[in-house]
C-alpha positions as CSV (number, residue, x, y, z in Angstrom):
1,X,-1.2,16.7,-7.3
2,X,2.1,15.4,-5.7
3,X,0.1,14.4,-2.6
4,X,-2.1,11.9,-4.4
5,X,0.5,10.4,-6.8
6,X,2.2,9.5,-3.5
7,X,-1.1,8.3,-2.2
8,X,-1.6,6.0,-4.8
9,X,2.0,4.8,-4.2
10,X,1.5,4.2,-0.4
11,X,-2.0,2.3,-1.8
12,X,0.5,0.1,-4.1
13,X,2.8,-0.3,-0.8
14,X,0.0,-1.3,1.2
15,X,-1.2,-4.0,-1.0
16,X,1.9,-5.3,-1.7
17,X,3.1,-5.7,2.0
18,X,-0.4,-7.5,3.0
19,X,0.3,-9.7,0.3
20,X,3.5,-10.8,1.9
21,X,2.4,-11.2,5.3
22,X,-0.2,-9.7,7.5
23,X,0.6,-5.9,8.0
24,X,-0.3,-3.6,11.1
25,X,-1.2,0.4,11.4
26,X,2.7,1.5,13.1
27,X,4.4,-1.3,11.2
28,X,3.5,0.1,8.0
29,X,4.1,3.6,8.9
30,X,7.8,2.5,9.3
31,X,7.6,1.0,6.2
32,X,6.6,3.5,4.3
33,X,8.8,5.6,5.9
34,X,11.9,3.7,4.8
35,X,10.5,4.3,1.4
36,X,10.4,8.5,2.2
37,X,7.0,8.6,2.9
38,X,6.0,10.4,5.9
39,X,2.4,8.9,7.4
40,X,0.5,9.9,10.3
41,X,-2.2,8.0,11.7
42,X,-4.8,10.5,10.9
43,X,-4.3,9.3,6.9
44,X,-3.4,5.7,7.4
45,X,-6.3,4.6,9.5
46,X,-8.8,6.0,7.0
47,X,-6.4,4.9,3.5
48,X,-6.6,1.3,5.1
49,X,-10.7,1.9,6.5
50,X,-11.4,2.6,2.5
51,X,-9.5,-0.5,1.3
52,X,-11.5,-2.7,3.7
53,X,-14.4,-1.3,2.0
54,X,-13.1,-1.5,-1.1
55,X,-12.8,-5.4,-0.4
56,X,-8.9,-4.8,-1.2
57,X,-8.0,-5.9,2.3
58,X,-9.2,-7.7,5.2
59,X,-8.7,-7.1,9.2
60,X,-8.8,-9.4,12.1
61,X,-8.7,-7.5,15.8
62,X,-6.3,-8.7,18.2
63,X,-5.1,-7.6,21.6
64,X,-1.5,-6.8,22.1
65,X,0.3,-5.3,25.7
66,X,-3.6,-4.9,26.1
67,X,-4.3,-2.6,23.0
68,X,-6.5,-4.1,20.2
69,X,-4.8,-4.0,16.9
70,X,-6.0,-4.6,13.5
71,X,-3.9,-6.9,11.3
72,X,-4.9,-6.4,7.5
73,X,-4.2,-9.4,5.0
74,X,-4.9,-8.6,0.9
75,X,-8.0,-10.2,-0.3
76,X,-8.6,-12.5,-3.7
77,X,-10.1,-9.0,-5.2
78,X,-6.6,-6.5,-3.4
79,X,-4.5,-9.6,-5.1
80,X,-6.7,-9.3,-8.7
81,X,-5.9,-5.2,-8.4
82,X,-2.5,-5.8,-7.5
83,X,-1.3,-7.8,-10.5
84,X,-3.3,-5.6,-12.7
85,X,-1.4,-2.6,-11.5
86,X,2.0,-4.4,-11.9
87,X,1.7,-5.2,-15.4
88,X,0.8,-1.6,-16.1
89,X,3.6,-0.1,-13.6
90,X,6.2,-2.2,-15.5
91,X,4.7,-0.7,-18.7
92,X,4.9,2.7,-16.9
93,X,8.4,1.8,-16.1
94,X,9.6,0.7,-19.4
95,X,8.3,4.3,-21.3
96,X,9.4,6.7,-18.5
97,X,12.4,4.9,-16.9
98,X,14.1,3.0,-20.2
99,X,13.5,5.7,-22.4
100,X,15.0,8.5,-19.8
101,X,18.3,6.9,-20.7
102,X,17.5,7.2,-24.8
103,X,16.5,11.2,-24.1
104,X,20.0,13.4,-25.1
């Protein structure tokens, strides 16, 4: 179960980032790697193929030292999911985090 709460995290990650700015396949493995997740590219190429599907994110194909890369941007619909999850992660927040410090 561990492994897809953390997948839904690196999901949340992923939107957020190609919210920012546009976001690449190895840049976002370091990413999330400074956040303690550890990605390969056998489940980040496939996480980001489903979000395209999903209409959550976008790609545009460009060549780079004469490798095609895919930079992913959010779209209106990834934005929509996005602030619907934030309002219920700072609702998660307040019950588990806030009331951790209430517990004896």
């Amino acid at each position: 179960m561990i492994r897809e709460i953390d997948l839904a995290f690196i999901k949340l990650h992923i939107l957020y980032h190609a919210a920012e700015d546009e976001v690449y396949g190895i840049g976002l493995i370091e990413e999330l790697a400074r956040h303690g997740y550890k990605l390969s590219p056998g489940t980040l190429y496939p996480t980001l193929a489903k979000m395209v599907k999903l209409n959550l994110l976008t790609f545009e194909s460009r060549t780079v030292n004469h490798k095609q890369r895919k930079y992913y941007r959010i779209t209106p619909a990834g934005l929509a999911q996005l602030d619907k999850v934030k309002a219920k992660i700072v609702e998660l927040y307040e019950e588990i985090v806030k009331n951790e410090k209430k517990r004896p």
